[in-house]
C-alpha positions as CSV (number, residue, x, y, z in Angstrom):
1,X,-24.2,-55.9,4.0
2,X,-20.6,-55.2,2.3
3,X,-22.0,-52.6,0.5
4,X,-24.0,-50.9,3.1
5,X,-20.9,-50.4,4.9
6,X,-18.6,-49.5,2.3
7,X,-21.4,-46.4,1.2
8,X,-21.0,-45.5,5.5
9,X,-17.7,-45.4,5.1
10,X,-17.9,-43.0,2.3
11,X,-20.4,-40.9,3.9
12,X,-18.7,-40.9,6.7
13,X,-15.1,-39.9,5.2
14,X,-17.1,-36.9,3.0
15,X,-18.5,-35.4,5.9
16,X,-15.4,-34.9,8.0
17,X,-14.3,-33.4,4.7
18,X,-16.8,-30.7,4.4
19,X,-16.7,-30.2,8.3
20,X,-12.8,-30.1,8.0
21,X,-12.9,-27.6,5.5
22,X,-15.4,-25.4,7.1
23,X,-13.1,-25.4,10.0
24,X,-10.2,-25.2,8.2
25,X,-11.6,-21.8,6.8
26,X,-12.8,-20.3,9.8
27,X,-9.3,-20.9,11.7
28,X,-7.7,-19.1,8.1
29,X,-10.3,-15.8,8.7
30,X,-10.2,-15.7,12.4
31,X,-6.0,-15.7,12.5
32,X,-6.4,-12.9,9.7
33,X,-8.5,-10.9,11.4
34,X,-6.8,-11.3,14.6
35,X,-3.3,-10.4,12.4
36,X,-4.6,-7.4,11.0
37,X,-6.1,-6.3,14.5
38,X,-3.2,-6.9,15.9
39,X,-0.8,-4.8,13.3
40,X,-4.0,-2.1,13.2
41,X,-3.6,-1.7,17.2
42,X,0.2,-1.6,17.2
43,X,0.0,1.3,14.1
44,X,-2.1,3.2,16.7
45,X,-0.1,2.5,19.8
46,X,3.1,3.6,17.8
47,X,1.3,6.2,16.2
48,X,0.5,7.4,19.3
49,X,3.9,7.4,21.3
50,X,5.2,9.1,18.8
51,X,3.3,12.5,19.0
52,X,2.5,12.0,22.2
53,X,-1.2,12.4,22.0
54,X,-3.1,10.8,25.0
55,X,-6.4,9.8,25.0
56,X,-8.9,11.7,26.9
57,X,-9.9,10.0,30.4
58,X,-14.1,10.8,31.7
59,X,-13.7,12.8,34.8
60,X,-10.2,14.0,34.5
């Protein structure tokens, strides 16, 4: 019985490891991508405040 719920226990504490990781990764990629869309949008919003293109509106 000791045994049984010491190899749970294990089981148990390795799967929130993989799953910690996992998530651990995907927070790591989504806050990059969301840095380098955010840097990527400002570029182009300075970019274009500076020559002072606008963008073309539909019906205007």
């Amino acid at each position: 019985m000791f045994w049984k719920i010491v190899g749970a226990l294990i089981v148990a504490w390795i799967a929130f490891m993989v799953i910690g990781s996992v998530i651990g990764f995907v927070f790591k990629a989504v806050l990059w991508i969301g840095i380098i869309g955010g840097v990527a949008f400002l570029g182009t919003a300075g970019y274009r405040a500076i020559t002072g293109k606008k963008s073309k509106q539909i019906g205007h």
